[in-house]
Each structure stands twice: as structure tokens, then as C-alpha cells.
C-alpha positions in Angstrom: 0.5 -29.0 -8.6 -1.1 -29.5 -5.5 -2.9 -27.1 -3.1 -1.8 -23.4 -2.6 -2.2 -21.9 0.4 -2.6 -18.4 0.0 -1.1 -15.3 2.9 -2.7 -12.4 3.5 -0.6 -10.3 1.1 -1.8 -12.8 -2.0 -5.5 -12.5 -0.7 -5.8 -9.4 -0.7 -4.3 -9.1 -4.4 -6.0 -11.7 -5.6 -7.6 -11.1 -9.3 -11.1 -12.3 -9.4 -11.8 -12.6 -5.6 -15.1 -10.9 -6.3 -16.0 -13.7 -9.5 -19.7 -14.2 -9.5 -18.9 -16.5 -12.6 -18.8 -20.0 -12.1 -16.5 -23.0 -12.3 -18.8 -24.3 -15.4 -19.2 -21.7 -16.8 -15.4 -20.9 -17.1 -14.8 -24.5 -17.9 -17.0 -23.5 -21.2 -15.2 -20.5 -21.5 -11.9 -22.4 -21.8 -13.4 -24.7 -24.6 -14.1 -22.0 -26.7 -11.0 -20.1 -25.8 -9.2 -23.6 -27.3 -11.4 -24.2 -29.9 -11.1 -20.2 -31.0 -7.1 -20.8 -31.3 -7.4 -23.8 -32.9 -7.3 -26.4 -30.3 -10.1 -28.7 -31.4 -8.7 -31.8 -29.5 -8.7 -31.5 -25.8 -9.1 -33.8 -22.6 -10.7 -33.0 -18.9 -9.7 -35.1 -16.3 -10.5 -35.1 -12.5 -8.4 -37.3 -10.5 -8.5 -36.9 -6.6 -9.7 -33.6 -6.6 -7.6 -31.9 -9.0 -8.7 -30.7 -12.6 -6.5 -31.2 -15.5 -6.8 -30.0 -19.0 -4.7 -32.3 -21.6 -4.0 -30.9 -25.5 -1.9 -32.2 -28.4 0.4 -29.9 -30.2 2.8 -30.2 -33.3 6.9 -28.8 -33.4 8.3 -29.1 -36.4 11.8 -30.2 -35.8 14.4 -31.4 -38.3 11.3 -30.5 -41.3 9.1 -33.1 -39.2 6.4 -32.1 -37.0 6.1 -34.5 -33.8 3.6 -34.6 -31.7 3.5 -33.8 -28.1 0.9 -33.6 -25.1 0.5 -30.2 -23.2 -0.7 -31.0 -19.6 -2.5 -28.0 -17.2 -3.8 -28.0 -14.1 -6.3 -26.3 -12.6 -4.9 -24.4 -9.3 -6.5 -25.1 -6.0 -6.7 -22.0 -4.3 -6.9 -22.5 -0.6 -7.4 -19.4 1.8 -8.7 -19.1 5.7 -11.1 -17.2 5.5 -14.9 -16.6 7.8 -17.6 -18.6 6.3 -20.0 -16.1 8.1 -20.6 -14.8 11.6 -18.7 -11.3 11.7 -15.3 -10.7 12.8 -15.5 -13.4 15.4 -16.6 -16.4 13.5 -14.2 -19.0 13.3 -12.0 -19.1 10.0 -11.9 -22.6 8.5 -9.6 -23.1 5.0 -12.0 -23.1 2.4 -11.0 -24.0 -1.7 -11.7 -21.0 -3.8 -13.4 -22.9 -6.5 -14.6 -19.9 -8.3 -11.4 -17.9 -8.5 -9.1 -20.9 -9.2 -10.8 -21.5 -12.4 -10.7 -17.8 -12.9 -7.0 -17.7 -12.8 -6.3 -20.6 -14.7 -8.4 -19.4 -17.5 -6.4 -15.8 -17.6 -3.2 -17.9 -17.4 -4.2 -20.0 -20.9 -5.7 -17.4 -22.5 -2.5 -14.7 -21.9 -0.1 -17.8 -23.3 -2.5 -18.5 -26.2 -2.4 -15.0 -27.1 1.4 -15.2 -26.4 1.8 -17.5 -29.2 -1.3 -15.9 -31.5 0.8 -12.2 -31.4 4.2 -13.5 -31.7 5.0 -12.3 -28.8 6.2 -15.8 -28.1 6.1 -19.5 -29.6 4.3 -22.7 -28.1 7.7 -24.4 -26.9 8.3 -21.6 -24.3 4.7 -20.7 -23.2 4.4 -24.5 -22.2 7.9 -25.5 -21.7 7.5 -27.0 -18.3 3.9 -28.5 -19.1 4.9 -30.4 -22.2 5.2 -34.1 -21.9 6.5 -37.2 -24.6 6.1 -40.7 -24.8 9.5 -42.3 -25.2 9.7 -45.5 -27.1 9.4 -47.2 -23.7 6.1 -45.6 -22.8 7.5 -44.0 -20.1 6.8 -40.3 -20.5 8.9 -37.6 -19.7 8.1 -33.7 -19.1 10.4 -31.6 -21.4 11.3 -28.8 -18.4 11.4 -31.4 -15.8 14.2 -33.1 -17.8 16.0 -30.1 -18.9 16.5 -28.9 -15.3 17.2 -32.3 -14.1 19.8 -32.5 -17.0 21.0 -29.7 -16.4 24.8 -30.8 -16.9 25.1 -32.2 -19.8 23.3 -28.8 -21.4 27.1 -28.2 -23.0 26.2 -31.3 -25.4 23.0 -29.6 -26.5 25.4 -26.7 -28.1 26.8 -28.5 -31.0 23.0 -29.0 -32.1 22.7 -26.0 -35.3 20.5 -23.2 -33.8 17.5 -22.5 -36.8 17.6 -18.9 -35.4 20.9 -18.1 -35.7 22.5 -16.7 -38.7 25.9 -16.0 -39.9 26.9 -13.1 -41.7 30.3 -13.1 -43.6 31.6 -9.5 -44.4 34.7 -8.2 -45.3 36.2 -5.0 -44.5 38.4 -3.1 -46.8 40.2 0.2 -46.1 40.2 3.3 -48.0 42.9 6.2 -47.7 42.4 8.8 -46.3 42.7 12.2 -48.8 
């Protein structure tokens, strides 16, 4: 994820474009928000400007739990807007630091929750941001992959669904008095 330029229409619905609450102190925030479901292993990484946040997580599969990495970043919100100077001061893009860390905390914190509630499981709040490490050491993103495989999907269907279930019945007819 790169820079996102915001219009008008997104600036002016914008959640948190009045934040007085800073990029550290949402960056704590976040910690505890991991730590509070669980997440007690965790990695911050800044690399050319952009903030990511790294996590393990376990999916049982087959009665085997492997391991994958969950990968987020940080949004860079970018909107022209006047520094200062009134309605004729020249607009220059400026990186809404504030309300970019804002957001990204509301977006972990309404999957977490997701996940807590049952309202959904980990595989499809962070479908696109889960990554593996083939044999190779080439790693993969598990959404990136699906779409990009996206015609051999047919083969996936003789794979047993867990959440399907079958239901034999029989029907028998009565007469009718």
C-alpha cells in the first residue's frame, strides 16, 4: 500500500480528522489492543516511509496448526489542504499522520473484535494480508495467490469442506384416511 490521495468527498467524511491523539500514542494503543487479544508476538517496521505491523497466527488445518505471518500497513493519508493563511494560502499535499494511524487502529481493532465475537474467523478478516514461506523461501500472500489463481479454483472443490455436513433422511408416505 502506498499513498492515498484523498478527494474532497473522502475529506470531508473522514473519521478522526479532528484527532488531537497522536501517532505514538496510538502506536501504544495498538500494542495493547494486540496484547489484550492475545497477540503477544508482534513486529514494527519502517521502511521508506511506510509503517508496518507484522504478527504470527496459527490455522489448524488437517488437525495441525501451521503457522503464518499477518502483514498491515499503516495507511498514508495524503490530502491538499492550507497549512495556514486563510482562504488564499496556497494548498500544498500534506500526510495526515495523525488520522492515518487513527484509521488503521479502528480497522485492527473492528477485525479483532470480528474474530473475538464470532462474527467472523482470522482466515477471512486477514485473507489478503496473510503471507507463507514456501519450502523455497519465497513467500507468498494467500489473497494475492488466490485471485491470481483464480482458474484452477475448480481443483480446490474436491478438497472436504469441515463446514459442510450431510444429512441423510428418508421419506416415507402415509395414506391418507
Amino acid at each position: 500500500m502506498s499513498e492515498i490521495y484523498l478527494t474532497e468527498k473522502q475529506w470531508s467524511r473522514l473519521p478522526y480528522k479532528t484527532t488531537k491523539i497522536d501517532r505514538n500514542r496510538t502506536y501504544l494503543e495498538i500494542i495493547k489492543l494486540l496484547e489484550t487479544h492475545g497477540i503477544s508476538d508482534y513486529q514494527w517496521t519502517r521502511y521508506q516511509g511506510m509503517d508496518r505491523l507484522a504478527f504470527p497466527i496459527k490455522i489448524e488445518r488437517q488437525d495441525v496448526d501451521q503457522g503464518f505471518m499477518v502483514k498491515l500497513t499503516v495507511p498514508r493519508l495524503m490530502y491538499n489542504k492550507r497549512k495556514t493563511g486563510g482562504a488564499y494560502a496556497k494548498k500544498t499535499m500534506t500526510y495526515l499522520e495523525k488520522e492515518s494511524w487513527r484509521i488503521f487502529w479502528w480497522y485492527l481493532k473492528s477485525k479483532l473484535e470480528a474474530i473475538e465475537f464470532g462474527i467472523s474467523d482470522t482466515v477471512r478478516e486477514f485473507m489478503y494480508n496473510i503471507n507463507y514461506a514456501l519450502p523455497d523461501g519465497t513467500e507468498i500472500n494467500l489473497g494475492r495467490t488466490l485471485i491470481e489463481n483464480v482458474e484452477n479454483l475448480n481443483k480446490l472443490t474436491a478438497l472436504p469442506d469441515p463446514d459442510r455436513k450431510i444429512i441423510e433422511t428418508t421419506i416415507e408416505e402415509t395414506e391418507k384416511k
